[in-house]
C-alpha positions in Angstrom: 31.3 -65.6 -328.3 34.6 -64.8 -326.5 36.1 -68.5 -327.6 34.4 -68.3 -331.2 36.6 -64.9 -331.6 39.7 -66.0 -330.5 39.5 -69.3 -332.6 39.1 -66.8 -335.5 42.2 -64.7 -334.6 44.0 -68.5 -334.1 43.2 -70.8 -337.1 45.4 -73.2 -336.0 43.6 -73.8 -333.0 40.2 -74.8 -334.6 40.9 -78.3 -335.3 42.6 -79.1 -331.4 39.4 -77.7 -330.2 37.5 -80.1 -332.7 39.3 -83.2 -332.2 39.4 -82.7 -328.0 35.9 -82.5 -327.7 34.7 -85.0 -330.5 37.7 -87.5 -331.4 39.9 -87.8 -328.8 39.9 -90.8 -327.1 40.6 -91.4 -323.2 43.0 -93.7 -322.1 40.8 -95.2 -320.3 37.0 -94.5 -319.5 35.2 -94.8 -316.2 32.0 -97.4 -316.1 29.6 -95.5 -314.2 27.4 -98.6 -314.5 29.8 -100.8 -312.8 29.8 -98.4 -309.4 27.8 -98.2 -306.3 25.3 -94.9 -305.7 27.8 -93.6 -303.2 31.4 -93.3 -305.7 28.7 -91.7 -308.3 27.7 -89.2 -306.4 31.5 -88.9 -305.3 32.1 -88.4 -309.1 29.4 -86.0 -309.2 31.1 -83.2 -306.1 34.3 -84.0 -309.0 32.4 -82.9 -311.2 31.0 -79.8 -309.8 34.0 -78.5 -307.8 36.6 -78.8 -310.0 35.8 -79.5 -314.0 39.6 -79.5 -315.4 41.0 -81.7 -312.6 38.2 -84.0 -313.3 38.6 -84.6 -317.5 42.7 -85.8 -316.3 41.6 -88.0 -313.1 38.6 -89.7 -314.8 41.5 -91.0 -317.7 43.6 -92.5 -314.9 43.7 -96.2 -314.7 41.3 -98.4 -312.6 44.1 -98.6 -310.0 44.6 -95.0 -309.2 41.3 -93.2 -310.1 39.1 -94.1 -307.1 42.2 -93.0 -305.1 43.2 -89.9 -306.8 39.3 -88.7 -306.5 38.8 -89.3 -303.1 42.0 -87.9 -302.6 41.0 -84.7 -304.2 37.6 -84.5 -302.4 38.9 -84.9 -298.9 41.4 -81.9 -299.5 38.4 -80.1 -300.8 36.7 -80.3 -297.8 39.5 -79.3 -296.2 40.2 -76.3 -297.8 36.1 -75.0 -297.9 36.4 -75.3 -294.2 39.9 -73.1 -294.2 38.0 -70.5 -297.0 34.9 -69.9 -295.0 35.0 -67.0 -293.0 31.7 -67.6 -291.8 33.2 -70.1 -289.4 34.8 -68.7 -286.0 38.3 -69.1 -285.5 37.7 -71.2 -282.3 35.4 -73.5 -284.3 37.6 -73.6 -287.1 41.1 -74.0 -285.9 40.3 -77.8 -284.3 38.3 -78.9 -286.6 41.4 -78.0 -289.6 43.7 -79.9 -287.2 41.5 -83.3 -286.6 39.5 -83.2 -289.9 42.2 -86.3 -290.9 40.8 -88.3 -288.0 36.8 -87.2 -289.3 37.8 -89.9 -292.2 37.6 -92.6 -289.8 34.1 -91.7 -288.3 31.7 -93.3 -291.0 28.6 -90.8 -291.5 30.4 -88.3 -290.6 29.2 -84.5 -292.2 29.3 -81.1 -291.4 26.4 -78.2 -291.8 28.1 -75.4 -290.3 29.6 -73.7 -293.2 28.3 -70.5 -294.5 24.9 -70.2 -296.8 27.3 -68.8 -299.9 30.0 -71.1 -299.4 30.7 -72.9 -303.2 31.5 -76.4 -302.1 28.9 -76.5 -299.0 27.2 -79.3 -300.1 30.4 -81.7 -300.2 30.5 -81.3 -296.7 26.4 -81.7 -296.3 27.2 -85.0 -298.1 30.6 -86.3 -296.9 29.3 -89.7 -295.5 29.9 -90.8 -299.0 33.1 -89.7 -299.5 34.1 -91.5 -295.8 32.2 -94.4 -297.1 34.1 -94.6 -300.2 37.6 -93.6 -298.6 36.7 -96.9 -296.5 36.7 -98.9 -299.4 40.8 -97.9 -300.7 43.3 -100.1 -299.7 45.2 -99.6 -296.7 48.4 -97.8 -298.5 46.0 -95.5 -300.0 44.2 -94.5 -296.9 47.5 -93.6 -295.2 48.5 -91.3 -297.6 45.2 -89.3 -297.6 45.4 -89.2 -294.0 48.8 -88.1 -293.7 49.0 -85.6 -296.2 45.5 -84.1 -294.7 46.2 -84.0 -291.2 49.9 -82.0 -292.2 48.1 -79.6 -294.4 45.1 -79.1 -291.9 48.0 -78.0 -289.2 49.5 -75.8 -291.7 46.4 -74.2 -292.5 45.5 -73.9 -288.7 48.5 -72.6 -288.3 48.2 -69.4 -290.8 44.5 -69.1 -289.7 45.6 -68.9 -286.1 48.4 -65.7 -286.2 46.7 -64.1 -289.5 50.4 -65.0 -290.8 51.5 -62.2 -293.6 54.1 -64.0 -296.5 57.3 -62.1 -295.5 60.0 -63.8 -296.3 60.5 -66.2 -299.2 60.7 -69.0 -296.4 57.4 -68.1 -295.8 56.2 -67.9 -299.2 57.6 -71.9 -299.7 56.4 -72.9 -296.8 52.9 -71.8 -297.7 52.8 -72.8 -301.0 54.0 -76.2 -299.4 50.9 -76.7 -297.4 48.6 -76.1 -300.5 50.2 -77.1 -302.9 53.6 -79.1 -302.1 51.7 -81.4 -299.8 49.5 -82.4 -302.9 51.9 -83.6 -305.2 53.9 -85.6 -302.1 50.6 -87.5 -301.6 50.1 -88.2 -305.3 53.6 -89.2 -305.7 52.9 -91.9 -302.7 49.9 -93.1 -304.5 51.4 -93.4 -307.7 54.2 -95.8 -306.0 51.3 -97.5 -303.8 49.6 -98.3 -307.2 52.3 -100.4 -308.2 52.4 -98.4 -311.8 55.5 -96.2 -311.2 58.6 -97.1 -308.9 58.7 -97.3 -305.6 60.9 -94.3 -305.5 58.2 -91.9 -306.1 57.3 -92.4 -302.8 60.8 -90.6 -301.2 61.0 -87.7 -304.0 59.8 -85.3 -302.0 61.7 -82.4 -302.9 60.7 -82.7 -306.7 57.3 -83.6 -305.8 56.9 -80.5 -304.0 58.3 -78.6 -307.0 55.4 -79.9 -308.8 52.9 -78.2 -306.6 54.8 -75.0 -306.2 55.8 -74.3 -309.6 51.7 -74.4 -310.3 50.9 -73.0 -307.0 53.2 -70.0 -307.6 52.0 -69.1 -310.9 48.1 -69.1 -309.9 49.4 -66.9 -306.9 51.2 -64.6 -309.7 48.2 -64.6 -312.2 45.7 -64.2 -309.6 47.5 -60.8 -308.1 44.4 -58.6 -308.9 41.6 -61.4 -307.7 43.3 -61.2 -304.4 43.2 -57.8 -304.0 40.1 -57.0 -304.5 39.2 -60.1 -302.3 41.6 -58.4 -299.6 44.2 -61.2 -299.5 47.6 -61.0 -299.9 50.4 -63.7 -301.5 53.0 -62.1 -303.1 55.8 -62.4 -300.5 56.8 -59.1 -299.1 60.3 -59.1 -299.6 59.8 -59.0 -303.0 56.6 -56.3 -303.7 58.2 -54.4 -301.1 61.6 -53.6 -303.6 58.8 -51.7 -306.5 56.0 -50.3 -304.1 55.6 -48.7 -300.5 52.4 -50.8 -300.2 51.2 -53.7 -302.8 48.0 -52.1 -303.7 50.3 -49.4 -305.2 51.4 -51.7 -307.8 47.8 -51.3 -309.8 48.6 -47.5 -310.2 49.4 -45.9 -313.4 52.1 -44.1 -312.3 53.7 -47.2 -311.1 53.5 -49.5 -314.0 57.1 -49.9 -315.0 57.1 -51.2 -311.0 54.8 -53.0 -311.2 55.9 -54.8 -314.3 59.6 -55.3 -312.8 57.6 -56.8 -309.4 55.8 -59.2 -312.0 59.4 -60.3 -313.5 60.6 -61.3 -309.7 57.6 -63.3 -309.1 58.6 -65.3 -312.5 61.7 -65.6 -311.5 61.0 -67.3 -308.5 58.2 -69.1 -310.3 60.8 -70.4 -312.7 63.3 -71.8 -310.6 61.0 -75.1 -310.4 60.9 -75.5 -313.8 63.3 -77.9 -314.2 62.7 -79.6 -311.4 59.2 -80.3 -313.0 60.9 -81.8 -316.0 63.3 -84.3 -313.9 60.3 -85.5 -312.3 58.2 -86.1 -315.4 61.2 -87.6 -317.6 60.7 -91.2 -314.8 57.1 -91.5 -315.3 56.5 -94.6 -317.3 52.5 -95.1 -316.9 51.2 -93.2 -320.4 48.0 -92.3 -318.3 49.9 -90.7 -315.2 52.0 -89.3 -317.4 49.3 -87.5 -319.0 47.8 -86.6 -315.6 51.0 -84.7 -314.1 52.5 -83.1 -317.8 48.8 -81.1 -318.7 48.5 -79.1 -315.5 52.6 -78.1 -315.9 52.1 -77.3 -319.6 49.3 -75.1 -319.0 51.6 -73.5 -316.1 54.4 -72.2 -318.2 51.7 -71.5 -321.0 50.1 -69.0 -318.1 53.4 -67.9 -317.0 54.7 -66.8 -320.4 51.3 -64.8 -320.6 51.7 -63.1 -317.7 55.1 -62.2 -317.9 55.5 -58.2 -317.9 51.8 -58.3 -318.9 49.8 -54.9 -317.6 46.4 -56.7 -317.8 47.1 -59.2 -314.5 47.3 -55.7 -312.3 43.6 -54.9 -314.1 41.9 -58.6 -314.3 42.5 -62.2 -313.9 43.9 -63.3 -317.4 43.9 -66.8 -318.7 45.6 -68.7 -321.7 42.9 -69.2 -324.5 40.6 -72.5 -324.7 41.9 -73.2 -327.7 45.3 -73.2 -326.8 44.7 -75.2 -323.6 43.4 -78.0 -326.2 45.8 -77.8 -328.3 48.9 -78.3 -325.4 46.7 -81.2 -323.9 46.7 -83.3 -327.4 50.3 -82.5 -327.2 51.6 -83.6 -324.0 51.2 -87.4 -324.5 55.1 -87.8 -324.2 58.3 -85.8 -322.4 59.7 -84.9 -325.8 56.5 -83.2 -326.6 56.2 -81.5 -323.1 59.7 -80.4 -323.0 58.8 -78.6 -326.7 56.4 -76.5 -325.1 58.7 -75.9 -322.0 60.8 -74.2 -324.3 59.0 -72.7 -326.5 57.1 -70.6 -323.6 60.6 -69.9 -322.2 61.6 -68.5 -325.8 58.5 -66.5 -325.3 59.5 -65.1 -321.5 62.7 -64.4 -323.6 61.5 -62.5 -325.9 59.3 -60.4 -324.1 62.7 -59.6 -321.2 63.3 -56.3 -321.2 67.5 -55.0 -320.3 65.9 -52.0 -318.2 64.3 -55.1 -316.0 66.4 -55.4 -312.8 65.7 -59.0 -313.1 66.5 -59.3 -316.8 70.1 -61.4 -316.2 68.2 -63.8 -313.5 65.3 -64.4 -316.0 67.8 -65.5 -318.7 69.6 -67.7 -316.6 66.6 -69.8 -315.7 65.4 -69.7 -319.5 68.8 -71.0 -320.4 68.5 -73.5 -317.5 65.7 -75.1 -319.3 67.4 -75.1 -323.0 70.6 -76.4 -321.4 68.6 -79.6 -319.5 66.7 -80.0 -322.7 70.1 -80.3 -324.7 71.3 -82.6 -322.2 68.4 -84.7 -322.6 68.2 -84.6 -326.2 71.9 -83.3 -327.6 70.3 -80.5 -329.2 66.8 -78.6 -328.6 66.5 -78.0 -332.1 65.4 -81.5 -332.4 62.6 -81.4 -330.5 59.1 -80.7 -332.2 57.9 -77.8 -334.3 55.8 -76.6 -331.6 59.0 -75.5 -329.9 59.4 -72.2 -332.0 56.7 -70.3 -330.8 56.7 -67.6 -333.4 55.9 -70.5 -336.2 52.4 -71.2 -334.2 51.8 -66.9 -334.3 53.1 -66.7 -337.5 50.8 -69.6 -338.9 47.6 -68.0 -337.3 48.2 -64.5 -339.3 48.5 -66.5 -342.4 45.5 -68.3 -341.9 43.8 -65.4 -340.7 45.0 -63.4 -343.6 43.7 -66.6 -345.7 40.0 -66.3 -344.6 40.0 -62.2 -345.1 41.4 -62.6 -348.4 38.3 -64.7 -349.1 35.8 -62.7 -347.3 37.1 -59.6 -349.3 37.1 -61.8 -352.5 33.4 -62.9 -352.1 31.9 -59.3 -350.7 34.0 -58.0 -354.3 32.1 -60.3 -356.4 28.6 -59.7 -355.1 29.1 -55.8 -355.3 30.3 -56.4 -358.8 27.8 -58.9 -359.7 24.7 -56.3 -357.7 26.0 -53.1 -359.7 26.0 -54.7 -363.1 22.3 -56.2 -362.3 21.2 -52.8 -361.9 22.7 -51.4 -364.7 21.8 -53.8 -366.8 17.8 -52.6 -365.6 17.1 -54.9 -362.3 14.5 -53.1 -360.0 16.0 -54.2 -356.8 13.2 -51.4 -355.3 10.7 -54.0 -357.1 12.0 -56.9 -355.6 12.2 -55.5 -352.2 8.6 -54.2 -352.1 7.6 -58.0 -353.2 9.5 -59.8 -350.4 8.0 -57.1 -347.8 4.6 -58.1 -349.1 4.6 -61.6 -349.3 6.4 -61.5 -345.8 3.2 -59.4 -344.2 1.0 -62.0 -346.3 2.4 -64.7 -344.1 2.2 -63.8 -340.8 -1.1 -62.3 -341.8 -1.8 -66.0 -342.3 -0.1 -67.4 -339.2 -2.2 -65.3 -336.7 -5.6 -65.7 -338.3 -8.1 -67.9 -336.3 -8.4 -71.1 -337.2 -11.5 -72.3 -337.7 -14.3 -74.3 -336.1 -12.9 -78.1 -336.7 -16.4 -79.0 -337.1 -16.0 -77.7 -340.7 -13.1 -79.8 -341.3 -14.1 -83.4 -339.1 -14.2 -86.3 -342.1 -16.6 -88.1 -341.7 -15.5 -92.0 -341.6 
């Protein structure tokens, strides 16, 4: 009911929602037929552990899906060992820093985690995804091993000292490990693939900015999540300037605080921005393309929702479904993506406040997006319609006021149409009694026996 109502408030997002789930046709489409039992079932721990990275890596090409999914699945396994707390430190910490090695020991699986653990059974069953991870060409199966065995250390590492983020070092070099790590390997297996350039491979610095920029706004988004949960991201140095401890920050009384806190996360959130967009603008396969633009898009989308929003101290909020469709048909190209780049930063911009300690830095990295966009494109006022956010908003009230108009129209006309019948001498009180009777009549007849089928057999 939740999506029906907010595709009511937005009109305009009716038809994305429509033409993703019925028109819209993949780039490419996986042939389930053509695969052994073991990559199925592969597809199916996809499937089940993570439904929105799925839909963008079952469009990738034949030549980097297999990869890209395995790729996924090991790190998976990875991180539900590094989740479960079930699992003793001394059990834990060597099996985080030689699970890359477990990828060359075929039948390989592991029981141990905890009854409640989501993504147990990946780990019941990871013979299949060692089989499979077999089967990748050699380039492939260096980069998954590399990037696992760096970000099993690093999680060993802040499982091992119970490591509180500090210092913005420390928030980086977190987010590196869980996120940064991630888009270095994809980057290598984009180049390995042959369908991007070699130098993909050696970008690491932008590469990471793709993970953090994501990583940082889930951490941002996620605040109240975490706190319940009893985990802490936001880096110190920062809560620390708005609150004497960060569970403060969800008081009344320290609202304006916490909204100012919120600002400082963006800004540090928003300093990758660009970055994001340098790396997209060399991407030259349509389906890769695709595959690194949607997860940015909806980024900023959830950043610009968040920003100096009260509800992410009181819940986890998210953008709408329908908006989420409507950015993925949308981000097929780098003049499309950059549109929504802006618009959302118009949006931050909008929603700054001058009392806001960080107000300056905030419009600095907004202006850092408009001024890469105009060197890209001379002017941002070329770039699509979907750019001025206030046209989407103001085109959803219209329509909105569109359907009331003729909701009110058509409740006038029957009142009208009702209160003339009845002067005009129509016994509604009649009509009503007559409905009620014929209605007891029939389920008078619907429970009544039925009788013997002798006295109905024909006889032949």
């Amino acid at each position: 009911m939740g999506v029906i109502y907010d595709l009511m408030l937005h009109p305009s997002e009716t038809s994305a929602v429509l033409e993703y789930k019925f028109w819209r046709q993949p780039l490419h489409r996986r042939n389930p037929a053509s695969e052994s039992a073991q990559l199925q079932r592969c597809y199916y721990f996809l499937d089940e552990t993570s439904r929105s990275f799925a839909a963008v890596i079952k469009e990738l090409s034949n030549e980097l899906r297999d990869a890209v999914m395995l790729f996924y699945l090991v790190l998976r396994g990875l991180d539900t060992i590094e989740d479960d707390m079930t699992i003793p430190l001394e059990r834990k910490l060597p099996l985080l820093r030689s699970f890359y090695e477990k990828l060359e020991q075929p039948g390989w699986t592991f029981t141990q985690n905890g009854k409640d653990e989501k993504d147990r059974q990946l780990l019941v069953e990871f013979d299949v995804v060692i089989a499979e991870y077999g089967h990748l060409m050699p380039a492939y199966r260096r980069t998954i091993a590399d990037i696992t065995k760096e970000m099993g250390s690093g999680m060993a590492h802040y499982a091992e000292a119970d490591i509180i983020v500090d210092t913005l070092d420390d928030y980086d070099r977190y987010c590196h490990y869980v996120a940064g790590l991630v888009g270095e390997g994809l980057s290598r297996l984009f180049a390995s693939s042959g369908l991007e350039d070699k130098c993909y491979a050696d970008l690491t610095d932008l590469s990471n900015s793709m993970g953090l920029f994501l990583q940082k706004t889930n951490i941002m988004r996620d605040y109240r999540e975490d706190l319940d949960d009893g985990r802490v991201f936001w880096p110190k140095v920062i809560w620390s300037r708005y609150a004497a401890e960060i569970g403060d920050l969800v008081r009344p009384e320290s609202r304006a605080a916490a909204l100012d806190c919120l600002s400082h996360m963006t800004c540090n959130a928003l300093e990758h921005a660009t970055d994001c967009l340098v790396y997209l603008s060399g991407l030259h396969n349509q389906a890769v393309f695709n595959f690194c633009a949607i997860p940015q898009v909806m980024a900023i989308a959830t950043m610009a929702l968040c920003f100096r929003n009260p509800a992410v101290f009181e819940r986890n909020v998210k953008i709408r479904k329908g908006q989420a469709c409507k950015m993925i048909m949308q981000s097929s190209n780098l003049h499309s993506v950059t549109a929504i780049f802006c618009k959302y930063s118009r949006e931050i911009q909008r929603k700054n406040h001058p009392s806001d300690p960080n107000y300056l830095r905030i419009g600095e990295l907004c202006g850092q997006i408009e001024a890469w966009t105009a060197a890209r494109y001379g002017s941002s006022r070329q770039l699509p319609v979907i750019s001025d956010g206030r046209r989407d908003d103001n085109g959803d009230r219209d329509a909105l006021k569109l359907m009331l108009i003729v909701v009110i129209f058509w409740l006038t006309v029957s009142t009208i149409m009702l209160f003339a019948a009845q002067s005009m001498g129509a016994r509604f009180d009649l009509a009503w009694e007559e409905l009620i009777t014929q209605l007891s009549r029939f389920r008078a007849s619907a429970t009544r026996p039925v009788a013997d089928n002798a006295a109905y057999r024909v006889e032949l």
